[in-house]
N, C-alpha and C positions, 0 to 999 in steps of 0.2 A: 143772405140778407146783406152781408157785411165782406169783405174780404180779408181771409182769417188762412195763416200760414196753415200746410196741411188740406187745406179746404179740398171737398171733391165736386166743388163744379165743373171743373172738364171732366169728369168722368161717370159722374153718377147715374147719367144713363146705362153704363155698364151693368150695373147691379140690380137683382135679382128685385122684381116689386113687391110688394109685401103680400103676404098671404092674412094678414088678418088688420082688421080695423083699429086696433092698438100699434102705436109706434114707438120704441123706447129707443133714442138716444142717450148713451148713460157716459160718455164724452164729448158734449156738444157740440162744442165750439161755434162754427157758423151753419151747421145743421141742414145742409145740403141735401143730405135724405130725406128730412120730414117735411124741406120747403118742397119739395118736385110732389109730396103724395100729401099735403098740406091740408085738404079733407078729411085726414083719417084723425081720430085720438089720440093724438100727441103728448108725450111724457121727457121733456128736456132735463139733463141731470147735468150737472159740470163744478168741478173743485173750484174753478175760477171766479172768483166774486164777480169779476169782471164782467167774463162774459153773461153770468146771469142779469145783473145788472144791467147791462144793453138788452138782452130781451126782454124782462118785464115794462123798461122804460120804452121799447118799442111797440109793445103791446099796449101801451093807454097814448102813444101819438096820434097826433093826427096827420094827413098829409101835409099841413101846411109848416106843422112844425117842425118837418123835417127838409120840406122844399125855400124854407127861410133862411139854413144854416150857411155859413161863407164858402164861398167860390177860392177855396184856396191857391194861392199862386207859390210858384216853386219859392222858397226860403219864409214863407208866413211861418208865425210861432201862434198856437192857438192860446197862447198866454195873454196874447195881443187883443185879442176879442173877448167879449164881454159873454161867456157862456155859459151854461147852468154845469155841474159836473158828469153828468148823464152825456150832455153836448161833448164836453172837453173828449171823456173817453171814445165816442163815437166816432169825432173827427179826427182822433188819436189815432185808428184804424186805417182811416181813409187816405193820412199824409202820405201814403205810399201802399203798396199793393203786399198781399201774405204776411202781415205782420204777427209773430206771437206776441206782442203787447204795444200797447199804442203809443205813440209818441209823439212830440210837441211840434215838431220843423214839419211843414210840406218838403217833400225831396223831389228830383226829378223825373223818377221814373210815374209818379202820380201823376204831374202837372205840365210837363214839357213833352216827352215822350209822347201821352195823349191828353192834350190839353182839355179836352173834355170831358176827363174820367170823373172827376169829382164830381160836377154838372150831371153826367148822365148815371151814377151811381146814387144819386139825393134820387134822381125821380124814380129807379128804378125801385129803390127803397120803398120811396111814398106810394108808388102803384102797386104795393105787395103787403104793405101793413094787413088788410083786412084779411090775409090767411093763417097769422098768429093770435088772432084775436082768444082764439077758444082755446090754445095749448094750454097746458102745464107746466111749468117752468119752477125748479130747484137747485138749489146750492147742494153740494152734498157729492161724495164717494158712487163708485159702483156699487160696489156689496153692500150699499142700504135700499136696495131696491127689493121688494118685492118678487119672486120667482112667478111673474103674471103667468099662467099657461096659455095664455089666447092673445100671446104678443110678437109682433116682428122686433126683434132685438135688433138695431143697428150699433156695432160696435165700432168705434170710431177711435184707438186709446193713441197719446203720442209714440211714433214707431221706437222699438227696441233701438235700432237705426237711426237717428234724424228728429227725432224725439226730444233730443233735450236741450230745445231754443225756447220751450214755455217755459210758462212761469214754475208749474207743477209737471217737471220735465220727466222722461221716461227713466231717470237714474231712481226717479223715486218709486217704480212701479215694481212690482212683487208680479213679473212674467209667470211665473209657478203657478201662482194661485190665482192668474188673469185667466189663466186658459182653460182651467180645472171651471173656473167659474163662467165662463162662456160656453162649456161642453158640461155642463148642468144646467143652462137655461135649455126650459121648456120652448115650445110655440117653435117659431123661426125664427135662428141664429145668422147672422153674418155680419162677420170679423172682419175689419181692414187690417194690412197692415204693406211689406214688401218683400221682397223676395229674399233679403239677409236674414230673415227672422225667422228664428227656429221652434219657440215656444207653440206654435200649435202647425199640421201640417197643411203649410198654405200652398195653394195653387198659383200660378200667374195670371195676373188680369191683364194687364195693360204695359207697356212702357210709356216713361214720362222721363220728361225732364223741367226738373223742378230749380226754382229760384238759386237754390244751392249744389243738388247734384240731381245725376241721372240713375234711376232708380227706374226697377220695376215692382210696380202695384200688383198686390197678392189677394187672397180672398178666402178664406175657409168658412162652410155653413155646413150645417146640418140637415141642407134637403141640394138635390139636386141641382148643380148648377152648370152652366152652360165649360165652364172653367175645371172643370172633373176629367176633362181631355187633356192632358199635359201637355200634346204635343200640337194643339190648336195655335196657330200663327197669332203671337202677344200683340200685333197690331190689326187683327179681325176684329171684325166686328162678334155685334151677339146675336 
C-alpha cells in the first residue's frame, strides 16, 4: 500500500500462494503478501506503532481523502502543510522510496527522478483501500499470536542481515527462538529472509539488489516449494 524499506513487491509473486483462507503476517510492515491474496482472512501484527497506525487509519479512508493529500515537490517539509498526524506519518513514507521511518523533507529520488511518483502512488493507494477494509490489524510481538492450525504464516521479520535501519531493528531479535517458533507454527509456514542468514535453513529465491546492497532473497517453509532445488538458476522464474 505504502512503500516501506524491505517491502517484497518486486518479488512477491515468487512466493508460494497460500494454502488456506487465514493469512498471518506477524511482521507487517507494508504487507505485500496479504495485499496480492487480499480476499482471504487477514490477521496483521507489527511492534511498530506506526505502521499499525497507517493501517487502521487506511482502513476507515476514503478515496477522496487520500486523493486530496499534497503533490510534494523535491525540498517540501510536511511541516509546511496543514495535516492531521495519520497524514503527516503517511506522507512521511512517501517523501522518498523504502523508508524504515518516515520523514519530514520530500528528497529527490521521490520527486525529480520520477516526477509522478507521489501523484501516481495517492491513486494507486485510493484505488486499493476497499481490500483492507475487512483485515485485522494489531500492535503487538510475534509470540502473542495464537498457534492458528488452519493458517498461511507469512513471515516477514527485519533480516539478521540488513535488519537494523527500523525502528524495532533485528539487534533486538531473539534468531534462536524466531526459528524454534516459526518451525512450531502449524498450517503453512513461509519465512523470508537472505542468504547470509543462518538461523533456519533457507534456500535461494531470488537476487536483488536492494537501496543499500545486493543480496540474495531466501525462503524456508514447511511444505514444498519450488526453491527445495538448490541448484535452480536464482534468476528463474517459478
Amino acid at each position: 500500500m505504502w512503500s516501506y524499506y524491505g517491502s517484497k513487491s518486486k518479488i512477491v509473486d515468487l512466493y508460494p500462494p497460500p494454502k488456506f483462507k487465514r493469512i498471518i503476517e506477524p511482521f507487517a510492515g507494508s504487507a505485500r503478501y496479504s495485499l496480492k491474496y487480499w480476499e482471504n482472512d487477514v490477521l496483521l501484527l507489527d511492534k511498530y506503532d506506526v505502521v499499525v497506525r497507517l493501517w487502521k487509519w487506511l482502513q476507515i479512508c476514503s478515496k477522496n481523502d487520500i486523493l486530496k493529500l499534497p503533490r510534494l515537490k523535491q525540498g517540501d517539509k510536511l511541516s509546511d502543510f496543514s495535516l492531521s498526524e495519520e497524514e503527516t506519518l503517511f506522507m512521511g513514507f512517501l517523501t522518498a522510496q523504502g523508508l524504515a521511518k518516515p520523514q519530514n523533507t520530500a528528497v529527490f529520488r521521490a520527486t525529480t527522478h520520477r516526477p509522478n511518483w507521489i501523484n501516481y502512488s495517492l491513486k494507486n493507494m485510493a484505488s486499493n483501500l476497499h481490500k483492507i477494509k475487512h483485515w485485522t490489524i494489531q500492535e503487538g510481538t510475534y509470540d502473542e499470536i495464537p498457534n492458528f492450525p488452519d493458517a498461511t504464516w507469512f513471515i516477514d521479520p527485519p533480516y539478521k542481515n540488513g535488519g537494523e535501519y527500523y525502528k524495532f531493528s533485528s539487534k533486538e531479535l531473539d534468531f534462536e527462538h524466531l526459528g524454534n517458533w516459526c518451525m512450531n507454527r502449524t498450517g503453512q509456514v513461509i519465512v523470508c529472509e537472505n542468504t547470509k542468514a543462518d538461523w533456519m535453513p533457507f534456500k535461494p529465491l531470488r537476487a536483488m539488489k536492494g537501496s543499500k546492497h545486493k543480496t540474495v532473497e531466501a525462503i524456508w517453509s514447511n511444505h514444498i516449494t519450488n526453491y527445495d532445488n538448490e541448484q535452480m538458476s536464482l534468476f528463474g522464474g517459478v
